[in-house]
PyMOL CGO cylinders between C-alpha atoms (Angstrom):
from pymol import cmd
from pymol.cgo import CYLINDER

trace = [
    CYLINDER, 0.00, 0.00, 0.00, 2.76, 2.39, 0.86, 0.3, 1, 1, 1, 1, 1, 1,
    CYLINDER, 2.76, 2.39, 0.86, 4.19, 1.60, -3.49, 0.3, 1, 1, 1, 1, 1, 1,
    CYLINDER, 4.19, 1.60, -3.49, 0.06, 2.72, -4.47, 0.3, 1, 1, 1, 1, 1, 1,
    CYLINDER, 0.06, 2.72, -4.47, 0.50, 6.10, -2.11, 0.3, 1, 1, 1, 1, 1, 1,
    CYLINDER, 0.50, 6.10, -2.11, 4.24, 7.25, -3.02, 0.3, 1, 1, 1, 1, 1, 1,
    CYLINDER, 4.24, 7.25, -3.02, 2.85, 6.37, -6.82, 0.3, 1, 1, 1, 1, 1, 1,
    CYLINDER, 2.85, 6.37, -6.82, -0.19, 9.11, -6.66, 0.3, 1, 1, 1, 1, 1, 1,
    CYLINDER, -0.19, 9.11, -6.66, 2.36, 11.68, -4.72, 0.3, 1, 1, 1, 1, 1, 1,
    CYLINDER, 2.36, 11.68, -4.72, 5.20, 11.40, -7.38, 0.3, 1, 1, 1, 1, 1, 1,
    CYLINDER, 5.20, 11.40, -7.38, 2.17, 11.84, -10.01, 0.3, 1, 1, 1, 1, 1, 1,
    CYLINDER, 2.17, 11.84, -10.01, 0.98, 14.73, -8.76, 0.3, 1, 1, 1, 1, 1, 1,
    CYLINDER, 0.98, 14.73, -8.76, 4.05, 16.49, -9.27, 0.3, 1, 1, 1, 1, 1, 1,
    CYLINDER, 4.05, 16.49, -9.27, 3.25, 19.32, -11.71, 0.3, 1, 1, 1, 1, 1, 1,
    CYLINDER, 3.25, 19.32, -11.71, -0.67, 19.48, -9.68, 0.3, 1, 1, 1, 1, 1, 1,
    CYLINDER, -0.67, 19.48, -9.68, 1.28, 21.16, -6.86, 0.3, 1, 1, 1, 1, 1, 1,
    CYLINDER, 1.28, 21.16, -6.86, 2.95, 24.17, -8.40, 0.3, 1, 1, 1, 1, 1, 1,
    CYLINDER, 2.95, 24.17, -8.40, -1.00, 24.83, -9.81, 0.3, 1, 1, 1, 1, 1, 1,
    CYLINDER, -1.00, 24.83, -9.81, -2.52, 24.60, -6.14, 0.3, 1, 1, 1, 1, 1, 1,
    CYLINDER, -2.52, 24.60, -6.14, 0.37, 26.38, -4.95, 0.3, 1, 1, 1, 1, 1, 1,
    CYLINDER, 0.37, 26.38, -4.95, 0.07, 29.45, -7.22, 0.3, 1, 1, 1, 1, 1, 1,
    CYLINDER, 0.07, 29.45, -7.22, -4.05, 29.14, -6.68, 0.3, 1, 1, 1, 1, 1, 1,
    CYLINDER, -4.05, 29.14, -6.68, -3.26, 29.43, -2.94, 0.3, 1, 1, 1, 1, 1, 1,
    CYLINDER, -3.26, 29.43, -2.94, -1.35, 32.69, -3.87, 0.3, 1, 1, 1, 1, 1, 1,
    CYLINDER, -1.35, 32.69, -3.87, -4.03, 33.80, -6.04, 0.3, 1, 1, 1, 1, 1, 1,
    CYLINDER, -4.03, 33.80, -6.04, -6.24, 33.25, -3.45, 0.3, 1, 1, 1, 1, 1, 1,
    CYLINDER, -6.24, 33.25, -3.45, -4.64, 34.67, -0.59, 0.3, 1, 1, 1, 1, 1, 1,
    CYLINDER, -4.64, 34.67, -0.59, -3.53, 37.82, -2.43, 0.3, 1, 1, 1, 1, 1, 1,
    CYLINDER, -3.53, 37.82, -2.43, -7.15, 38.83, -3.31, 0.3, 1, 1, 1, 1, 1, 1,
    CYLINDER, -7.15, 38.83, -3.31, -9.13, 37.37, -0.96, 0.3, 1, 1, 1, 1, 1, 1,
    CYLINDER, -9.13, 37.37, -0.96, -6.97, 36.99, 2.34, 0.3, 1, 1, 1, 1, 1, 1,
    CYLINDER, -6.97, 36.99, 2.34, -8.54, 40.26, 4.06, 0.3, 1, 1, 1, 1, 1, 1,
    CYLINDER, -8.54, 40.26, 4.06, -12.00, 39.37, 2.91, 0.3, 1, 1, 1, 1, 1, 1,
    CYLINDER, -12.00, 39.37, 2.91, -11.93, 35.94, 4.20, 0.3, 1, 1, 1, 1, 1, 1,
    CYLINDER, -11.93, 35.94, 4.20, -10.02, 36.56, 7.30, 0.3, 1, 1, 1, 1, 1, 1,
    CYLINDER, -10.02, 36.56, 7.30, -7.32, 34.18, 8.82, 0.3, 1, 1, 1, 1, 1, 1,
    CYLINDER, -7.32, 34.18, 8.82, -10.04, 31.54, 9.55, 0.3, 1, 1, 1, 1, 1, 1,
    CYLINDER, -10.04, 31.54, 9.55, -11.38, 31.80, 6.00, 0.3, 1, 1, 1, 1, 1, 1,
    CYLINDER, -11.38, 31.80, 6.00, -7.71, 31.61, 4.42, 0.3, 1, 1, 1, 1, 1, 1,
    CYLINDER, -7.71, 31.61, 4.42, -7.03, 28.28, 6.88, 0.3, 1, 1, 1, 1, 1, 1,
    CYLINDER, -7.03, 28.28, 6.88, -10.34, 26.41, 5.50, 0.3, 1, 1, 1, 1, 1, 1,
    CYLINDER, -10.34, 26.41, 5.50, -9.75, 27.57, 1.80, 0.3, 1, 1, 1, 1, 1, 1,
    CYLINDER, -9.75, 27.57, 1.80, -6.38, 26.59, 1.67, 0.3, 1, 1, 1, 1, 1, 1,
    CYLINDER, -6.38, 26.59, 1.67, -7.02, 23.05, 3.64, 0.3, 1, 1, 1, 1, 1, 1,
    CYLINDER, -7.02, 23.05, 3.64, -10.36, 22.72, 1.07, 0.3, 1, 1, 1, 1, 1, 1,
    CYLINDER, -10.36, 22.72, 1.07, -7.93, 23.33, -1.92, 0.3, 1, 1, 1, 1, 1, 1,
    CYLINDER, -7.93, 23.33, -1.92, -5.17, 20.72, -1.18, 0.3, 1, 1, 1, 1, 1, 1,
    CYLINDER, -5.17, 20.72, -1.18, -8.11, 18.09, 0.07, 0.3, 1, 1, 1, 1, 1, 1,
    CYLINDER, -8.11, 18.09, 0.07, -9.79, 18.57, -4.11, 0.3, 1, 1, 1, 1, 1, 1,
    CYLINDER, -9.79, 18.57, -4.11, -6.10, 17.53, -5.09, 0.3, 1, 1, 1, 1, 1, 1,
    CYLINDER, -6.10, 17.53, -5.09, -7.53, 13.58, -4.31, 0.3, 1, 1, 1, 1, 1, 1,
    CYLINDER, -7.53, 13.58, -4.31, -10.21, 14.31, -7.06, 0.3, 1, 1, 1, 1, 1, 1,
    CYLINDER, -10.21, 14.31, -7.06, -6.74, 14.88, -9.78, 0.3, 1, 1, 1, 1, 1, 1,
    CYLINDER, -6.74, 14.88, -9.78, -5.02, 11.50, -8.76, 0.3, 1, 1, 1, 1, 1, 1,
    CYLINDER, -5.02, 11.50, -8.76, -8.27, 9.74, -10.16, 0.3, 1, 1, 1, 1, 1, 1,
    CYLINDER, -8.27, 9.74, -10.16, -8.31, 11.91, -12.94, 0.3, 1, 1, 1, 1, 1, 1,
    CYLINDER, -8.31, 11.91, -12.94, -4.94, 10.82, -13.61, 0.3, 1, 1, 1, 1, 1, 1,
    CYLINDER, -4.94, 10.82, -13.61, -5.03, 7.20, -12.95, 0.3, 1, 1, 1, 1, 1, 1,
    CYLINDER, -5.03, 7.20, -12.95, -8.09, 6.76, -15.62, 0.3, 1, 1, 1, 1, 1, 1,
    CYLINDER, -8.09, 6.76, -15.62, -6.04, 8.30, -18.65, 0.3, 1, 1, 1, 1, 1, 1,
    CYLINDER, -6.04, 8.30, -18.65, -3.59, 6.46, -18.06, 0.3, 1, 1, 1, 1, 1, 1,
    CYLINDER, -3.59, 6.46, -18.06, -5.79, 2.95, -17.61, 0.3, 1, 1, 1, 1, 1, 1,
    CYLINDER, -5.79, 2.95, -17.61, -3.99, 2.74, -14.02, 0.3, 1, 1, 1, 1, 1, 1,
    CYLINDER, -3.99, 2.74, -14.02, -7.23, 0.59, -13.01, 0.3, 1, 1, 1, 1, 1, 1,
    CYLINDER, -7.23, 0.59, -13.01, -6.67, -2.51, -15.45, 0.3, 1, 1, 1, 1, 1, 1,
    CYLINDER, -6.67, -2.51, -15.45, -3.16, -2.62, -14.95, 0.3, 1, 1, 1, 1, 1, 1,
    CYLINDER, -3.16, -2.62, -14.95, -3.95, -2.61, -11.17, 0.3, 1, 1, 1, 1, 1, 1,
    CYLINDER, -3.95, -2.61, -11.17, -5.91, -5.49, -11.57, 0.3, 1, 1, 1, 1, 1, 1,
    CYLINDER, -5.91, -5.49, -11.57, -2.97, -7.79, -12.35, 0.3, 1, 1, 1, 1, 1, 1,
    CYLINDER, -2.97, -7.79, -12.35, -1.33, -6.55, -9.66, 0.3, 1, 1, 1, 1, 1, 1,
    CYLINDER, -1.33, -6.55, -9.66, -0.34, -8.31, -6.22, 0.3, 1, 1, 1, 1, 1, 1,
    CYLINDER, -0.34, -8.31, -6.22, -2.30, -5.87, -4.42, 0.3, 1, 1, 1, 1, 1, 1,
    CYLINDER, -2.30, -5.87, -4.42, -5.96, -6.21, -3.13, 0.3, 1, 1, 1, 1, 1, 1,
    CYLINDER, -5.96, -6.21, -3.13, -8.29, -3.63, -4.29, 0.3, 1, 1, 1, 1, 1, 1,
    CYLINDER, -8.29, -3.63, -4.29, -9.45, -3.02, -0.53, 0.3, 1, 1, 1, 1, 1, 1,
    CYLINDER, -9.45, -3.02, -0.53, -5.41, -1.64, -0.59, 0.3, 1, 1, 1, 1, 1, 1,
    CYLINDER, -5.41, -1.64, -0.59, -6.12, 0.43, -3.41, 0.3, 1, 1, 1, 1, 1, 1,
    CYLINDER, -6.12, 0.43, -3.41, -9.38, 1.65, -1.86, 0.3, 1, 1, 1, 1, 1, 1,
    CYLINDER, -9.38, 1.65, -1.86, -7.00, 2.80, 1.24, 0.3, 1, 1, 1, 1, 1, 1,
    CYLINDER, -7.00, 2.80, 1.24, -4.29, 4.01, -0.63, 0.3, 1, 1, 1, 1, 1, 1,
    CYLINDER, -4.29, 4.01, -0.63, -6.55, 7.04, -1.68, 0.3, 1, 1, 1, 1, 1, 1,
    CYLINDER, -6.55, 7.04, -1.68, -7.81, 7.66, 1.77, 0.3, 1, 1, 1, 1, 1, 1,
    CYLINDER, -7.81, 7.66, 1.77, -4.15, 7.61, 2.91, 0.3, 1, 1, 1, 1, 1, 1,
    CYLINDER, -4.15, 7.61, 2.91, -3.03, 10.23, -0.34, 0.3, 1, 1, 1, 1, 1, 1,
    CYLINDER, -3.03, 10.23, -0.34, -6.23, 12.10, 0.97, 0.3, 1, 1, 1, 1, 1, 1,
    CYLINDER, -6.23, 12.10, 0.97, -5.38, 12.19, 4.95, 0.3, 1, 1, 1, 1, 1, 1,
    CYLINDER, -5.38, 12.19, 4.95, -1.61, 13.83, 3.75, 0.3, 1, 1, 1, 1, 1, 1,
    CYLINDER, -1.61, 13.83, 3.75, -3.27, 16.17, 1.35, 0.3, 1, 1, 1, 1, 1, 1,
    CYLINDER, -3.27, 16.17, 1.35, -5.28, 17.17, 4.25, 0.3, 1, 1, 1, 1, 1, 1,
    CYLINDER, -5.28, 17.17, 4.25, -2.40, 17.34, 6.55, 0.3, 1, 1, 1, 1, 1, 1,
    CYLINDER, -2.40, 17.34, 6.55, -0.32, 19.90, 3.87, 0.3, 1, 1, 1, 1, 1, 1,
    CYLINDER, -0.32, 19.90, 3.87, -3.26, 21.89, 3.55, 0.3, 1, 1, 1, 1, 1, 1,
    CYLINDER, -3.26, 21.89, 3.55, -4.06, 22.24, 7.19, 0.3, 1, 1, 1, 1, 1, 1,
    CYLINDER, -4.06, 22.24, 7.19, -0.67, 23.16, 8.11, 0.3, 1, 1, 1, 1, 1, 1,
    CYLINDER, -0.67, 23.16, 8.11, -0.15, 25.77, 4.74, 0.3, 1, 1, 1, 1, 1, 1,
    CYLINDER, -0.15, 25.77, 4.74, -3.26, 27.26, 6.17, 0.3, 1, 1, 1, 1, 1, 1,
    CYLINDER, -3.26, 27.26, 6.17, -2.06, 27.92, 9.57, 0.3, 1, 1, 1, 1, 1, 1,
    CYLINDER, -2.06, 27.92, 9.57, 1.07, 28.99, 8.74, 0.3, 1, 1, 1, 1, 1, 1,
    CYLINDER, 1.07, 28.99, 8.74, -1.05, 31.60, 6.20, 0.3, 1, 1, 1, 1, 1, 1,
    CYLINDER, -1.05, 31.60, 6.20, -3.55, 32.57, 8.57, 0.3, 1, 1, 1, 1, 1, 1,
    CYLINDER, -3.55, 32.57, 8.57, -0.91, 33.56, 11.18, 0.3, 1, 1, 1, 1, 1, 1,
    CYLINDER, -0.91, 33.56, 11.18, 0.51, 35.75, 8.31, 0.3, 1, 1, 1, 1, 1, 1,
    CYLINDER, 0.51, 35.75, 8.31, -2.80, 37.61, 7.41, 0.3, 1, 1, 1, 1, 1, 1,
    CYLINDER, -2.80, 37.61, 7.41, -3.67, 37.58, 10.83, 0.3, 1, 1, 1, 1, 1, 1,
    CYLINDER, -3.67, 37.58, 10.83, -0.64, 39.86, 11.53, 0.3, 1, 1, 1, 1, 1, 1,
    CYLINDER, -0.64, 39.86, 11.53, -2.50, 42.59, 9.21, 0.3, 1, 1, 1, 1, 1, 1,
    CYLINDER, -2.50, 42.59, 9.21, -6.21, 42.17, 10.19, 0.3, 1, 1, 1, 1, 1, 1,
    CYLINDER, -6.21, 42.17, 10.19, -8.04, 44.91, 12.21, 0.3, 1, 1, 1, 1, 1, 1,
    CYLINDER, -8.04, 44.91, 12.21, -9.40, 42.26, 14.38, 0.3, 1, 1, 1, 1, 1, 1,
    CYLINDER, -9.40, 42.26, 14.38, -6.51, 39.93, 15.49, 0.3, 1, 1, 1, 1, 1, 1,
    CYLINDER, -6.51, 39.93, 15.49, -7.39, 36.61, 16.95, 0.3, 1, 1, 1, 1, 1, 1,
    CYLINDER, -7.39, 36.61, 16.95, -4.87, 34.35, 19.36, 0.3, 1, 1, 1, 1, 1, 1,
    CYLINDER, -4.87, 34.35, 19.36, -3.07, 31.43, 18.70, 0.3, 1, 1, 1, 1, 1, 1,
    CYLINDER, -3.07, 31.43, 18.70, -5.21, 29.12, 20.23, 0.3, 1, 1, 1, 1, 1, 1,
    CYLINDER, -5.21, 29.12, 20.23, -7.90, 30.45, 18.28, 0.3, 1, 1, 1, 1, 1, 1,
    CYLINDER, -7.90, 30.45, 18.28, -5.81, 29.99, 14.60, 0.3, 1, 1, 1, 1, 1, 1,
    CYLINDER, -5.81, 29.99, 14.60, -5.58, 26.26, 16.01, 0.3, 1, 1, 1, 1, 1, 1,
    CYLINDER, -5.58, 26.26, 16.01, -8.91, 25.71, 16.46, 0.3, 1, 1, 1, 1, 1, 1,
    CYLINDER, -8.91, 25.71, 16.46, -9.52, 27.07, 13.29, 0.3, 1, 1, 1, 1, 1, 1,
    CYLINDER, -9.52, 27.07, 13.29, -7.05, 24.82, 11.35, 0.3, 1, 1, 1, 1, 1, 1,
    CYLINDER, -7.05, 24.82, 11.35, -8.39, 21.78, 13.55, 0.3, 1, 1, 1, 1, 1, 1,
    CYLINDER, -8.39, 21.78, 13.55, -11.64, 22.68, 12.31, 0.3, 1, 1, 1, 1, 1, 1,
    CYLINDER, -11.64, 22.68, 12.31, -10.53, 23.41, 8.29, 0.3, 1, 1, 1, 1, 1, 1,
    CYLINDER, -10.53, 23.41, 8.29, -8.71, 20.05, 8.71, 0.3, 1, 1, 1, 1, 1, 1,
    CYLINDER, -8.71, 20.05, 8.71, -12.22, 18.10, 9.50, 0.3, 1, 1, 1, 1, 1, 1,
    CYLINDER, -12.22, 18.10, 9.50, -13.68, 20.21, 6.90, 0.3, 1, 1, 1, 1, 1, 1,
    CYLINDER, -13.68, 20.21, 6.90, -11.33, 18.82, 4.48, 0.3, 1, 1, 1, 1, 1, 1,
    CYLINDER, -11.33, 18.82, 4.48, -11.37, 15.41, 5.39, 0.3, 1, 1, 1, 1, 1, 1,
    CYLINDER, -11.37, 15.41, 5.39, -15.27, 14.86, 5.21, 0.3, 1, 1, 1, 1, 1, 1,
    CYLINDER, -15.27, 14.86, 5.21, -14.85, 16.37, 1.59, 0.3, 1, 1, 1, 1, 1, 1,
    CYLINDER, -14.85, 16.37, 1.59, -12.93, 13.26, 0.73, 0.3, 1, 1, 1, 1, 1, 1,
    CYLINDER, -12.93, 13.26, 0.73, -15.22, 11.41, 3.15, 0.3, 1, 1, 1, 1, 1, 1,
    CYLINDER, -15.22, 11.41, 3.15, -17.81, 12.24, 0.36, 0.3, 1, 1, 1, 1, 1, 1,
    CYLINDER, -17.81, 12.24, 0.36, -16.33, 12.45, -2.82, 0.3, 1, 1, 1, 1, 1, 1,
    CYLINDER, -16.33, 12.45, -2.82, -13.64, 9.18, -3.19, 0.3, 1, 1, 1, 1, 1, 1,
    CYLINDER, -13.64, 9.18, -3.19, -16.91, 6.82, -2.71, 0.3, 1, 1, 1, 1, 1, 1,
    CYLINDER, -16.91, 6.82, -2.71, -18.82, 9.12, -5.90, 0.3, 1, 1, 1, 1, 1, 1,
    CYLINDER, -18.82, 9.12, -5.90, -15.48, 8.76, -7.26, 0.3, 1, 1, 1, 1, 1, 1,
    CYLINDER, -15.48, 8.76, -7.26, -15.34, 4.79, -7.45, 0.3, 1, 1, 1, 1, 1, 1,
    CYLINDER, -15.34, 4.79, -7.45, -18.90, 4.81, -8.48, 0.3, 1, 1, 1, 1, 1, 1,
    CYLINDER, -18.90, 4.81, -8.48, -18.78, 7.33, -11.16, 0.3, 1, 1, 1, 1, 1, 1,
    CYLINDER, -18.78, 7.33, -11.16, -15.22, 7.90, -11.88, 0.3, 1, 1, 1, 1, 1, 1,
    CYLINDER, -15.22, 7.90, -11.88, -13.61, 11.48, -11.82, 0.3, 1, 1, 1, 1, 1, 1,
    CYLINDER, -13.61, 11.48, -11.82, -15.15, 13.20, -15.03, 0.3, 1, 1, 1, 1, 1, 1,
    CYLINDER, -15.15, 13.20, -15.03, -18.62, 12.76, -13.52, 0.3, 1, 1, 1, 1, 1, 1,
    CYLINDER, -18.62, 12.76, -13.52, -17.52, 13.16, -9.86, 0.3, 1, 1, 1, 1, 1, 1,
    CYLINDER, -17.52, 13.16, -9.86, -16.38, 16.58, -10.38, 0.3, 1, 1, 1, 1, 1, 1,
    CYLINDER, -16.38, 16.58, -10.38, -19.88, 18.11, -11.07, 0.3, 1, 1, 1, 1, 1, 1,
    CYLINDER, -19.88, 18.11, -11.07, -20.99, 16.25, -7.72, 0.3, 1, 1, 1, 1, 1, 1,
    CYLINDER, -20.99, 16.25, -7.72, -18.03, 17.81, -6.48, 0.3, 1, 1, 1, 1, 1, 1,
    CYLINDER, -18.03, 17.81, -6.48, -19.43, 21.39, -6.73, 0.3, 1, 1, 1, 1, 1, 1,
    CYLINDER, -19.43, 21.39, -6.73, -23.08, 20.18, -5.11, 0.3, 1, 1, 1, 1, 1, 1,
    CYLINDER, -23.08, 20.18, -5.11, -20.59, 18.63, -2.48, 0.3, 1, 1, 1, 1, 1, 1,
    CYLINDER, -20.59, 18.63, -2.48, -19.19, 22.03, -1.31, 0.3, 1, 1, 1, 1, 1, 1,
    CYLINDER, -19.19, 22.03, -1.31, -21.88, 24.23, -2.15, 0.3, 1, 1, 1, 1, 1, 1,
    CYLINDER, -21.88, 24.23, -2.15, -25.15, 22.54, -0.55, 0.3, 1, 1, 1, 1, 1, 1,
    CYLINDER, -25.15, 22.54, -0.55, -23.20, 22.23, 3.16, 0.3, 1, 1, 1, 1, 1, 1,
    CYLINDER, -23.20, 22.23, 3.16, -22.41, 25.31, 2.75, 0.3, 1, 1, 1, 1, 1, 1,
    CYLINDER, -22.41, 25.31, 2.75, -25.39, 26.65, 1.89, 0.3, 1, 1, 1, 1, 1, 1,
    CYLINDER, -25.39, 26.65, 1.89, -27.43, 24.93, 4.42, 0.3, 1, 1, 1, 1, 1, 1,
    CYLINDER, -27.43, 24.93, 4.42, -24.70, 26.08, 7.62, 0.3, 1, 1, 1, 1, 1, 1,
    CYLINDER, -24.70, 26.08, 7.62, -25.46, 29.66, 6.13, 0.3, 1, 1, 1, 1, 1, 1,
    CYLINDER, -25.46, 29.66, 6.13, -29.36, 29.24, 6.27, 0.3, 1, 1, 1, 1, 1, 1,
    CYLINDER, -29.36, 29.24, 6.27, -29.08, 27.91, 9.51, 0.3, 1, 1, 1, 1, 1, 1,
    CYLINDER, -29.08, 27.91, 9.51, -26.90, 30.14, 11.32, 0.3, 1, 1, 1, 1, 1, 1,
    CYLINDER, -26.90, 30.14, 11.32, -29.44, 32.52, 9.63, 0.3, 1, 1, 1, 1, 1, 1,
    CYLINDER, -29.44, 32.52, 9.63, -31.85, 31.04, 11.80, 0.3, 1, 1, 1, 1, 1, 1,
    CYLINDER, -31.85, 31.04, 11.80, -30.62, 29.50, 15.03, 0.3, 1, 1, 1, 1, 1, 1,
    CYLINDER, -30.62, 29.50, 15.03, -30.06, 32.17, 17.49, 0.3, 1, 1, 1, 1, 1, 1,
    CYLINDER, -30.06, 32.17, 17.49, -27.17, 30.92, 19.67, 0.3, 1, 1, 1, 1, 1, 1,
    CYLINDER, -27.17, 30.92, 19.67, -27.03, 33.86, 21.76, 0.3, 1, 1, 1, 1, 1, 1,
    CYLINDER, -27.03, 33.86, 21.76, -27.94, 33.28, 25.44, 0.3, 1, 1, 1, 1, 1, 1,
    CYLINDER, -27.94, 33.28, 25.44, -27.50, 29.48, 24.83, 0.3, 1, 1, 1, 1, 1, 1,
    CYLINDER, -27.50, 29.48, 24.83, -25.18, 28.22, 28.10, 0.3, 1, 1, 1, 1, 1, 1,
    CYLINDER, -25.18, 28.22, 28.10, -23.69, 25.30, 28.37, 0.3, 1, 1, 1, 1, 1, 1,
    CYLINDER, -23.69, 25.30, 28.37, -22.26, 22.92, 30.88, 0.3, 1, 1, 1, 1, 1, 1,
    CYLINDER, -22.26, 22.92, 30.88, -18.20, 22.05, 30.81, 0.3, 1, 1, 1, 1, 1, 1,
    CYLINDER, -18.20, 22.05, 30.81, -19.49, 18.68, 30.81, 0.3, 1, 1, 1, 1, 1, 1,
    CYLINDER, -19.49, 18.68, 30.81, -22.47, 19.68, 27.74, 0.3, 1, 1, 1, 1, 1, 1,
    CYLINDER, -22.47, 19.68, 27.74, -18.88, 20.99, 26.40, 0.3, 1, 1, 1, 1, 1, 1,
    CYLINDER, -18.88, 20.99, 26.40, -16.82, 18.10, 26.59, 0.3, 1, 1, 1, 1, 1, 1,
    CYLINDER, -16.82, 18.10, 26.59, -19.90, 15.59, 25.29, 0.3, 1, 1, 1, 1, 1, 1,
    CYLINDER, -19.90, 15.59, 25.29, -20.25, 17.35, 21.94, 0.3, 1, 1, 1, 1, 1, 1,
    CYLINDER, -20.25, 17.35, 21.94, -16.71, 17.38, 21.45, 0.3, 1, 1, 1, 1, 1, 1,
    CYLINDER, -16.71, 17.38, 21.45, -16.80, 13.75, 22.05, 0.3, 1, 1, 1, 1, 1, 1,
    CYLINDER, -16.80, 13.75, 22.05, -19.81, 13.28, 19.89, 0.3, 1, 1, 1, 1, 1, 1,
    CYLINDER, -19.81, 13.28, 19.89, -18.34, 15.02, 17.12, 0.3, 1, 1, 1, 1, 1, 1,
    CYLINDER, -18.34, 15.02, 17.12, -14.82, 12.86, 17.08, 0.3, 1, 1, 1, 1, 1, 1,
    CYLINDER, -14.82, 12.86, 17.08, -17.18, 9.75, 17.65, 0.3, 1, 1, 1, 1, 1, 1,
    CYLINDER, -17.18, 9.75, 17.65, -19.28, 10.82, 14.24, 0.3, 1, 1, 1, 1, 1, 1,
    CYLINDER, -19.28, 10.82, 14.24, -16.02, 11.96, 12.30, 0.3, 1, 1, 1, 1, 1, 1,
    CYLINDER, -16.02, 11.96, 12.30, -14.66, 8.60, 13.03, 0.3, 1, 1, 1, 1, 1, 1,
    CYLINDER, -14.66, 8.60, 13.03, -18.00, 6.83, 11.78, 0.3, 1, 1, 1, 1, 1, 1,
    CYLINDER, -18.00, 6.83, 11.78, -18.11, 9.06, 8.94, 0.3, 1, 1, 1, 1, 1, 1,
    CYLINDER, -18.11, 9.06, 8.94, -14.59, 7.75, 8.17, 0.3, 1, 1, 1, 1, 1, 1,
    CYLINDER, -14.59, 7.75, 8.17, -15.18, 4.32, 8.67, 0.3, 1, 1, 1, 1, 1, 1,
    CYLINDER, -15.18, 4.32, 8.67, -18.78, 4.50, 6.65, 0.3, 1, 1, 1, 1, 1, 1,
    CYLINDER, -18.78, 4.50, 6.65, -16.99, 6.23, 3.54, 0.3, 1, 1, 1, 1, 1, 1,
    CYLINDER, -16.99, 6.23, 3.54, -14.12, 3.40, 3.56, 0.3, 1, 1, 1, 1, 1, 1,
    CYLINDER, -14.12, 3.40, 3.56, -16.13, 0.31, 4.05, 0.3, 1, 1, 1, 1, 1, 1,
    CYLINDER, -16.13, 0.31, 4.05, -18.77, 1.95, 0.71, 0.3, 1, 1, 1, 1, 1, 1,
    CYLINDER, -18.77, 1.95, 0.71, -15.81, 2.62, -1.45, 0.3, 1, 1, 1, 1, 1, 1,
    CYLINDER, -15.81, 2.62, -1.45, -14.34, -1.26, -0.91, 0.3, 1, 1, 1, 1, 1, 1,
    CYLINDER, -14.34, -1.26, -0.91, -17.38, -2.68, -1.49, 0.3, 1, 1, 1, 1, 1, 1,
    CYLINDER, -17.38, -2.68, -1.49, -18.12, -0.30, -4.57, 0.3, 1, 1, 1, 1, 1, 1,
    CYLINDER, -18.12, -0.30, -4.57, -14.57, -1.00, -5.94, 0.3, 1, 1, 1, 1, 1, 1,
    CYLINDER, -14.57, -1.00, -5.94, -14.59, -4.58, -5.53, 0.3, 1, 1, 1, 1, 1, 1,
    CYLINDER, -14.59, -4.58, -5.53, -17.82, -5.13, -7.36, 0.3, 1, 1, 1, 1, 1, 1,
    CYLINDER, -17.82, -5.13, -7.36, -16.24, -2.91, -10.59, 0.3, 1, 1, 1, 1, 1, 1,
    CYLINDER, -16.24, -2.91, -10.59, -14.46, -4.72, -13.52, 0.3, 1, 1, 1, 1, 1, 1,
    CYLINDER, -14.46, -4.72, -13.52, -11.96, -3.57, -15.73, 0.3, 1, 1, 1, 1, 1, 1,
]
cmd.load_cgo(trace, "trace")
């Protein structure tokens, strides 16, 4: 499994001057806009749609087939991608922290340390449920059709957090450190599930296919 990974990094190569200079791009004319929690999550975001290229890449070259004859299981494939996707996620988080601290340094309203942290823990999750989402479409539909799903992927969440902060009035809501600590818990519990879901549909999707 460790051959399949190294063999989507070393592909990638000319993928990461282009998500590099969109970063740039990015944090040049949007990085005030956004703020230093914005520029975290779009920068994670950015380097976790890099997963939806190494598909992209592996069916024009017919990677699939020769996979096939292979000594290697197609549930090791399946977690190859999932382990490109967790590094991807990894860069990304810690490009965006290292950004936000920079456009933090200029911002009217500066936050703390602690605070850029828990944004970049939170851009990291972000980014992982992406691929959480997308690899399975991927398997099923392979990347040319995935990457329209890809845009109702990231644009329906989003839309529905903005409708419902919108709506849900937080203010005057206390909570309990304990009420604190059980979300928290409940929310690594899910992400965990999430993970686990995602990884057991895309082995059983990608074991049924035939090339």
């Amino acid at each position: 499994m460790k051959g399949l990974i190294l063999k989507d990094l070393y592909a990638m190569g000319s993928f990461y001057r282009n998500t590099l200079f969109s970063m740039i791009i990015v944090c040049a004319c949007f990085g005030f806009s956004l703020g230093a929690e914005g520029v975290a999550a779009a920068t994670a975001i950015m380097c976790a749609t890099m997963i939806v290229s190494t598909f992209t890449l592996d069916e024009r070259c017919g990677w699939p087939g020769f996979a096939a004859a292979l000594p290697v299981s197609r549930k090791e494939s399946v977690l190859a991608k999932y382990g490109v996707h967790v590094i991807y996620c990894f860069a990304g988080t810690f490009l965006g922290f290292a950004i936000s601290i920079i456009v933090n340094m200029f911002a009217e309203e500066k936050l703390s340390l602690a605070e850029l942290g828990i944004c970049a823990v939170v851009s990291f999750a972000i980014a992982m449920l992406f691929g959480f989402v997308i690899i399975p479409i991927m398997f099923r539909f392979g990347a040319e059709k995935a990457r329209f799903i890809m845009m109702a992927v990231i644009a329906l969440p989003t839309i529905a957090v903005y409708l419902l902060a919108d709506k849900v009035n937080l203010e005057g809501m206390e909570l309990t450190d304990m009420e604190i600590k059980l979300m928290y818990a409940d929310a690594v519990l899910g992400f965990l599930l999430i993970g686990l879901a995602s990884c057991a549909i895309s082995i059983k999707i990608y074991s049924k296919k035939e090339f």
